[in-house]
Chimera marker file (.cmm) of the C-alpha trace (Angstrom):
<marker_set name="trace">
<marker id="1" x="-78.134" y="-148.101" z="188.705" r="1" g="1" b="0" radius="0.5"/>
<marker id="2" x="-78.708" y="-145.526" z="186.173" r="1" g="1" b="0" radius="0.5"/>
<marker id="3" x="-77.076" y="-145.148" z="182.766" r="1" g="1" b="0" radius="0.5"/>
<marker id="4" x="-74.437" y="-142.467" z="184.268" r="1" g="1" b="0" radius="0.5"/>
<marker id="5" x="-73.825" y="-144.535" z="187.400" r="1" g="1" b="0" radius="0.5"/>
<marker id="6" x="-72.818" y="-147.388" z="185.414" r="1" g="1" b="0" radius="0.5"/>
<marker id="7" x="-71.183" y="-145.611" z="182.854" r="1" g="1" b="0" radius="0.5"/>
<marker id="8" x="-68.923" y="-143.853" z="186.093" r="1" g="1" b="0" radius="0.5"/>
<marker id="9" x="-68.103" y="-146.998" z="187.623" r="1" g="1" b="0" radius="0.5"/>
<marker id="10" x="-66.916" y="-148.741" z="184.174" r="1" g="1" b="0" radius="0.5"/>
<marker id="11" x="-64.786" y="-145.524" z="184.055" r="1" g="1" b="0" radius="0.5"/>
<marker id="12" x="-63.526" y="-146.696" z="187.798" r="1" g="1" b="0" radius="0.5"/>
<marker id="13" x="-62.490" y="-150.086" z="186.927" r="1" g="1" b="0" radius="0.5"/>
<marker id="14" x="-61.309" y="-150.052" z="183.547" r="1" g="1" b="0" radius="0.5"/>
<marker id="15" x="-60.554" y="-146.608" z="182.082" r="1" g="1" b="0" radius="0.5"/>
<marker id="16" x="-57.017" y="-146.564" z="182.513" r="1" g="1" b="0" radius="0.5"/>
<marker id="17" x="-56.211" y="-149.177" z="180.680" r="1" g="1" b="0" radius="0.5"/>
<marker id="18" x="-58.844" y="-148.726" z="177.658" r="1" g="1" b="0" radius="0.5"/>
<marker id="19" x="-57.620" y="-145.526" z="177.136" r="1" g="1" b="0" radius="0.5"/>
<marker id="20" x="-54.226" y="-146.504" z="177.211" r="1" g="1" b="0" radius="0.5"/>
<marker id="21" x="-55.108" y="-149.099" z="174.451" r="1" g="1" b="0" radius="0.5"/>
<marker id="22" x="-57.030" y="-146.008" z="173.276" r="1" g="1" b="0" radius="0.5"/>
<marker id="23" x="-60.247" y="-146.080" z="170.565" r="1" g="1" b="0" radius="0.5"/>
<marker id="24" x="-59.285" y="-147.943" z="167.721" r="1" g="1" b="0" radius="0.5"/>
<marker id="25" x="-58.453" y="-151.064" z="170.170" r="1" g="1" b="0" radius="0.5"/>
<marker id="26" x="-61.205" y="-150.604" z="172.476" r="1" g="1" b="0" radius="0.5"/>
<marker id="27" x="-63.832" y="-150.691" z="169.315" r="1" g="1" b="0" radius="0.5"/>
<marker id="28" x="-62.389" y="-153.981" z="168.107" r="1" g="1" b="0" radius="0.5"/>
<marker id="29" x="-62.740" y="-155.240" z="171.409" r="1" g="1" b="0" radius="0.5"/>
<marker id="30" x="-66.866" y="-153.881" z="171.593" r="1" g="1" b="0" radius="0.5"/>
<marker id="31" x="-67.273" y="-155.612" z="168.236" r="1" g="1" b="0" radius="0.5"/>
<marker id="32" x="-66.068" y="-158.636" z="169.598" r="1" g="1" b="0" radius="0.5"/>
<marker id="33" x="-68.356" y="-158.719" z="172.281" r="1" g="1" b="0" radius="0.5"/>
<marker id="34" x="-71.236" y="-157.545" z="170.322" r="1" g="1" b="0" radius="0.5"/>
<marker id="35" x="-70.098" y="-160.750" z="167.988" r="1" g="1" b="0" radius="0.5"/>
<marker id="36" x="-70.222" y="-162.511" z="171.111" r="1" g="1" b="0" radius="0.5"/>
<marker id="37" x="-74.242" y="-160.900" z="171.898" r="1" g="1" b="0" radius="0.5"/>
<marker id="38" x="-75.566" y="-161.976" z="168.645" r="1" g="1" b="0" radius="0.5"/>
<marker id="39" x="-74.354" y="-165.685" z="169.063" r="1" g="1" b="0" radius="0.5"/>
<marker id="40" x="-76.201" y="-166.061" z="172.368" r="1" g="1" b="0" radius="0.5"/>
<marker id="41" x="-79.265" y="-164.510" z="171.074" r="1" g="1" b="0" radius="0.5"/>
<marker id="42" x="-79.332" y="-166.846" z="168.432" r="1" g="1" b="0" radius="0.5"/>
<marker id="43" x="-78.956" y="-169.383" z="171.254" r="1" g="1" b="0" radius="0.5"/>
<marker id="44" x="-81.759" y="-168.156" z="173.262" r="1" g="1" b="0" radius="0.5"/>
<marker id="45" x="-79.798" y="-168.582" z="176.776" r="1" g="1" b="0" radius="0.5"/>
<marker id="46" x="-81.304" y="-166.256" z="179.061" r="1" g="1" b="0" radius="0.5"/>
<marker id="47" x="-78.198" y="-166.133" z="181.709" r="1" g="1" b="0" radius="0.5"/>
<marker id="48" x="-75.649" y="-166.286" z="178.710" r="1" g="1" b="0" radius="0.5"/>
<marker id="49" x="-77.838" y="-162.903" z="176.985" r="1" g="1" b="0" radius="0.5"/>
<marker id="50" x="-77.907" y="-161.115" z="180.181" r="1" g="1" b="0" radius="0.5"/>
<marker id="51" x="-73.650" y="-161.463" z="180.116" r="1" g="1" b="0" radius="0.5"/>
<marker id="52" x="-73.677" y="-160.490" z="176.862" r="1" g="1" b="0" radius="0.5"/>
<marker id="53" x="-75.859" y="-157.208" z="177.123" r="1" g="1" b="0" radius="0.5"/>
<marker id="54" x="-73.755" y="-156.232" z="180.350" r="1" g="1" b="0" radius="0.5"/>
<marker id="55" x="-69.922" y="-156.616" z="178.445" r="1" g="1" b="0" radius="0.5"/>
<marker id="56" x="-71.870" y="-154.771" z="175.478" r="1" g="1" b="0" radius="0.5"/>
<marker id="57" x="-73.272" y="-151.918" z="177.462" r="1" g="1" b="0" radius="0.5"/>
<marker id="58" x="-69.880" y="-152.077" z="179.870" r="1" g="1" b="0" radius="0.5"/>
<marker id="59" x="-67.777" y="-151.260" z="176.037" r="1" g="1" b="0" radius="0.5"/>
<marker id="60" x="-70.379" y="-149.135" z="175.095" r="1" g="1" b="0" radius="0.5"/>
<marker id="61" x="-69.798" y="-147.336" z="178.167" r="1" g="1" b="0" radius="0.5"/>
<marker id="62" x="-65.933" y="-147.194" z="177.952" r="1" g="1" b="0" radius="0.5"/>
<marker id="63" x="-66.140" y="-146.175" z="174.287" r="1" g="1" b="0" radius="0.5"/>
<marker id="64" x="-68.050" y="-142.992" z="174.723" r="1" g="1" b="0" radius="0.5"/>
<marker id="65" x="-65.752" y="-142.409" z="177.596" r="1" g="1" b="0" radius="0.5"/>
<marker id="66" x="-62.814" y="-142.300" z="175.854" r="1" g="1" b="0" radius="0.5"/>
<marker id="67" x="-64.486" y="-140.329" z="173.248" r="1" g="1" b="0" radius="0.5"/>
<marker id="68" x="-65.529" y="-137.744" z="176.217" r="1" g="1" b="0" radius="0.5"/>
<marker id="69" x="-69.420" y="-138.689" z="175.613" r="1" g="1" b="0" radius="0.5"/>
<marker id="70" x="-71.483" y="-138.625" z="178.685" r="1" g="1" b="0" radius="0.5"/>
<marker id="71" x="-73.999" y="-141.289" z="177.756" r="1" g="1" b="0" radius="0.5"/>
<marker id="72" x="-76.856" y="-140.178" z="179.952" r="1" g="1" b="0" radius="0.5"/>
<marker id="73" x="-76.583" y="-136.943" z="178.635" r="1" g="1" b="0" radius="0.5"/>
<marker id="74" x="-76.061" y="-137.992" z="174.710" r="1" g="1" b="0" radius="0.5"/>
<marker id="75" x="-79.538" y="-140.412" z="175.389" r="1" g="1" b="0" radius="0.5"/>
<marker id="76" x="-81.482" y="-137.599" z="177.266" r="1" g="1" b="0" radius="0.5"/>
<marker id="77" x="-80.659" y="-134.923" z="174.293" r="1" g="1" b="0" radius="0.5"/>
<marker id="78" x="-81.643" y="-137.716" z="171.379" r="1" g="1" b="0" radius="0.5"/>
<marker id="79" x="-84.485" y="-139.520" z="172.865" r="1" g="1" b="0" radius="0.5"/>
<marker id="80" x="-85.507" y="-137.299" z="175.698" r="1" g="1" b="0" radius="0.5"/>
<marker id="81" x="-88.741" y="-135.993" z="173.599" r="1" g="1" b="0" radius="0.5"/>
<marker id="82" x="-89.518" y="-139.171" z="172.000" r="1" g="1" b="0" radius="0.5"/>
<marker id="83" x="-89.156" y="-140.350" z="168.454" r="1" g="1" b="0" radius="0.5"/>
<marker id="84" x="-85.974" y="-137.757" z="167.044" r="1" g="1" b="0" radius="0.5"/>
<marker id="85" x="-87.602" y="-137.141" z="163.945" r="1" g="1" b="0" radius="0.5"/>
<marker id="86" x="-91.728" y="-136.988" z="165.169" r="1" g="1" b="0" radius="0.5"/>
<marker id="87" x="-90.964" y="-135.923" z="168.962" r="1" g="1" b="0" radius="0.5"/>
<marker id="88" x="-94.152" y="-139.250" z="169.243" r="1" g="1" b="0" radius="0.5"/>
<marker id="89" x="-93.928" y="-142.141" z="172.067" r="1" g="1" b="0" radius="0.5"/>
<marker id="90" x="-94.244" y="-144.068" z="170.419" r="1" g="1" b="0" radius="0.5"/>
<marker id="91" x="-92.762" y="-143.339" z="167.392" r="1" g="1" b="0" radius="0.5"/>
<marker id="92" x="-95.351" y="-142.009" z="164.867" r="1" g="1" b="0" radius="0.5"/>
<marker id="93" x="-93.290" y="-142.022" z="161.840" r="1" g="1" b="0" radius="0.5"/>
<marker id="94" x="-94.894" y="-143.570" z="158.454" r="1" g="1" b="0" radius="0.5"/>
<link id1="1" id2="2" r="1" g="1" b="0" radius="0.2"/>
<link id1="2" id2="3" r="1" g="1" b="0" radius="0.2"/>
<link id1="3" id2="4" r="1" g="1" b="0" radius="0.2"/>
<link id1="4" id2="5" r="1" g="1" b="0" radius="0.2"/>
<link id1="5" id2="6" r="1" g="1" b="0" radius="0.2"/>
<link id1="6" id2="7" r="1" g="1" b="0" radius="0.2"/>
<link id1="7" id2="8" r="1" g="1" b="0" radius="0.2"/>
<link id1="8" id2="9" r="1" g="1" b="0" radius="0.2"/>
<link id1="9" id2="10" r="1" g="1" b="0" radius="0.2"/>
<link id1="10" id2="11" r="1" g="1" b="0" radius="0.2"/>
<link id1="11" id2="12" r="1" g="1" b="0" radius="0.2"/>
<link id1="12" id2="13" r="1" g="1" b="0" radius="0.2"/>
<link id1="13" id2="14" r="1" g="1" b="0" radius="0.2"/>
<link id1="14" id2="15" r="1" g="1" b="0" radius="0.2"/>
<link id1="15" id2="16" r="1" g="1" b="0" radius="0.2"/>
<link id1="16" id2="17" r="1" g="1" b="0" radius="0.2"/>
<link id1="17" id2="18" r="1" g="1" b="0" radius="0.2"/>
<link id1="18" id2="19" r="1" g="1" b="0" radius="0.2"/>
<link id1="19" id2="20" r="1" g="1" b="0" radius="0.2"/>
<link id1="20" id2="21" r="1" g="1" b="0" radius="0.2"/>
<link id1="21" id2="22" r="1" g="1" b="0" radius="0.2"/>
<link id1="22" id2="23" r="1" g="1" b="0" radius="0.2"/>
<link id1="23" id2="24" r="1" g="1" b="0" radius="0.2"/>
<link id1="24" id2="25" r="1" g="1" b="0" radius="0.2"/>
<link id1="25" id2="26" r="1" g="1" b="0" radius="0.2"/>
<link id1="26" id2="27" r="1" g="1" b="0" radius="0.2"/>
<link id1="27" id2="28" r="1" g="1" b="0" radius="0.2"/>
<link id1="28" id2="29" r="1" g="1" b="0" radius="0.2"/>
<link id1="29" id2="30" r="1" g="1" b="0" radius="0.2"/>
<link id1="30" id2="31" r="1" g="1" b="0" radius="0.2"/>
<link id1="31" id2="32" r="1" g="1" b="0" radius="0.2"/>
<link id1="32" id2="33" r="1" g="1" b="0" radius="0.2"/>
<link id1="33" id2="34" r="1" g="1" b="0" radius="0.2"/>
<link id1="34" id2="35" r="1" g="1" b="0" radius="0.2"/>
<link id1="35" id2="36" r="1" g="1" b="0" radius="0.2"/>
<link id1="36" id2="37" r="1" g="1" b="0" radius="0.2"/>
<link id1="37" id2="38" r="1" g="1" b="0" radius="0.2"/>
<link id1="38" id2="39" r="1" g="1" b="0" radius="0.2"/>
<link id1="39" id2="40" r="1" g="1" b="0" radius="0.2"/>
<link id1="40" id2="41" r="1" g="1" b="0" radius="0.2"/>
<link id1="41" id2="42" r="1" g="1" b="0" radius="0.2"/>
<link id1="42" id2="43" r="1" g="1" b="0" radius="0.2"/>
<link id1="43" id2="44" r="1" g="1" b="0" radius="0.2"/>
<link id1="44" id2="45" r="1" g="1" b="0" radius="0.2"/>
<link id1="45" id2="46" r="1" g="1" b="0" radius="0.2"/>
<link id1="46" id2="47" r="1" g="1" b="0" radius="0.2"/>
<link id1="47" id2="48" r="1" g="1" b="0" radius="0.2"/>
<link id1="48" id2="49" r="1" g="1" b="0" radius="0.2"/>
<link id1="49" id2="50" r="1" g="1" b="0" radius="0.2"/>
<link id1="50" id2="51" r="1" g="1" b="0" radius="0.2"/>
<link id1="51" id2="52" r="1" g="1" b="0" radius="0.2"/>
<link id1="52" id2="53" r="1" g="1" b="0" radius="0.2"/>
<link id1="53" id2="54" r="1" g="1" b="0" radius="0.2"/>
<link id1="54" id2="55" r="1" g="1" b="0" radius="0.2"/>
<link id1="55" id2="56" r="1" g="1" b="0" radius="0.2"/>
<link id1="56" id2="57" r="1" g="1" b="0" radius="0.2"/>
<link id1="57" id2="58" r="1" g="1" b="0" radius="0.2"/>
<link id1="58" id2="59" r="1" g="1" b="0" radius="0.2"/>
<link id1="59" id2="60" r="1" g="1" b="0" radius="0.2"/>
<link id1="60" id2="61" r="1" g="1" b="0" radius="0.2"/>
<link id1="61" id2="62" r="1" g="1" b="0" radius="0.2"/>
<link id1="62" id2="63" r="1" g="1" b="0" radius="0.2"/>
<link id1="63" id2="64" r="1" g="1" b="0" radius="0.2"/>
<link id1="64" id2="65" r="1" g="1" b="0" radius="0.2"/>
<link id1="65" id2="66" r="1" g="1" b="0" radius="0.2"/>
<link id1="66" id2="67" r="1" g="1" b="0" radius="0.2"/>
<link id1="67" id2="68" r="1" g="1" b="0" radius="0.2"/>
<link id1="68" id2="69" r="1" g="1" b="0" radius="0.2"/>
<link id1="69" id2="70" r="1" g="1" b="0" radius="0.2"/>
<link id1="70" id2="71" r="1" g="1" b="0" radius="0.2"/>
<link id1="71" id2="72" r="1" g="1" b="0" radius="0.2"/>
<link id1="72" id2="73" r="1" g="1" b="0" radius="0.2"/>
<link id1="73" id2="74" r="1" g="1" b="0" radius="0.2"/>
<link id1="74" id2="75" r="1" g="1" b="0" radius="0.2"/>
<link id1="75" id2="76" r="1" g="1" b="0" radius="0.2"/>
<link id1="76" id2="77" r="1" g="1" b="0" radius="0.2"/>
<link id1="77" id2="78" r="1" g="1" b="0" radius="0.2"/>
<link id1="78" id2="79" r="1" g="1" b="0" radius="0.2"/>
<link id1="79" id2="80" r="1" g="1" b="0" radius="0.2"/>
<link id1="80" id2="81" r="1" g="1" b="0" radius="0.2"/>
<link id1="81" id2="82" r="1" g="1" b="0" radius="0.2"/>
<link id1="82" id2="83" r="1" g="1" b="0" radius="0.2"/>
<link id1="83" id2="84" r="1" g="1" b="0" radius="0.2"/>
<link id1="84" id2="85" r="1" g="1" b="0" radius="0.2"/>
<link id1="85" id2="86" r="1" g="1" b="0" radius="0.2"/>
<link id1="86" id2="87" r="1" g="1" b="0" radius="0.2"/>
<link id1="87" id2="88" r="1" g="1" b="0" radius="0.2"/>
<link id1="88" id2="89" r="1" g="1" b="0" radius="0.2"/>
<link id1="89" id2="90" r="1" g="1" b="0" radius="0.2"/>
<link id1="90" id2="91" r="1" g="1" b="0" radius="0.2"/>
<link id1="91" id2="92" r="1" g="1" b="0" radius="0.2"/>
<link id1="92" id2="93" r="1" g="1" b="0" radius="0.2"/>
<link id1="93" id2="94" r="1" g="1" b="0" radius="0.2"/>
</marker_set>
């Protein structure tokens, strides 16, 4: 599943409700769950991380929904060349 797949089908399940709670409360609830990502990587859990980087990436994905980002296209307009400020892969910047 790409980026925009996953980003429609978090839109499927849960976009009525997180915009109804609208962006303010659906950022508090991606900082909790990044809170949550930063305890298991201290942890070092590998099925616990994987969790973790899926609810991030699943509020991530609501988020810029909300905002009326399409995430695919924001990531293919930033990084799409390489490095944003050299254009390198990899990055070439002092």
């Amino acid at each position: 599943m790409d980026i925009g797949e996953f980003q429609r089908l978090i839109e499927a399940i849960y976009y009525e409700r997180d915009s109804a709670r609208g962006l303010a409360g659906t950022h508090m609830w991606f900082c909790e769950e990044v809170g949550e990502l930063t305890r298991a990587l201290r942890r070092g859990e590998r099925e616990e991380l994987e969790g973790e980087f899926a609810d991030v990436l699943a509020w991530l994905s609501t988020l810029a929904s909300i905002a009326g980002v399409d995430l695919a296209a924001a990531a293919r307009a930033k990084y799409g060349e390489g490095c944003p400020r050299c254009r390198a892969t990899p990055c070439a910047c002092a």
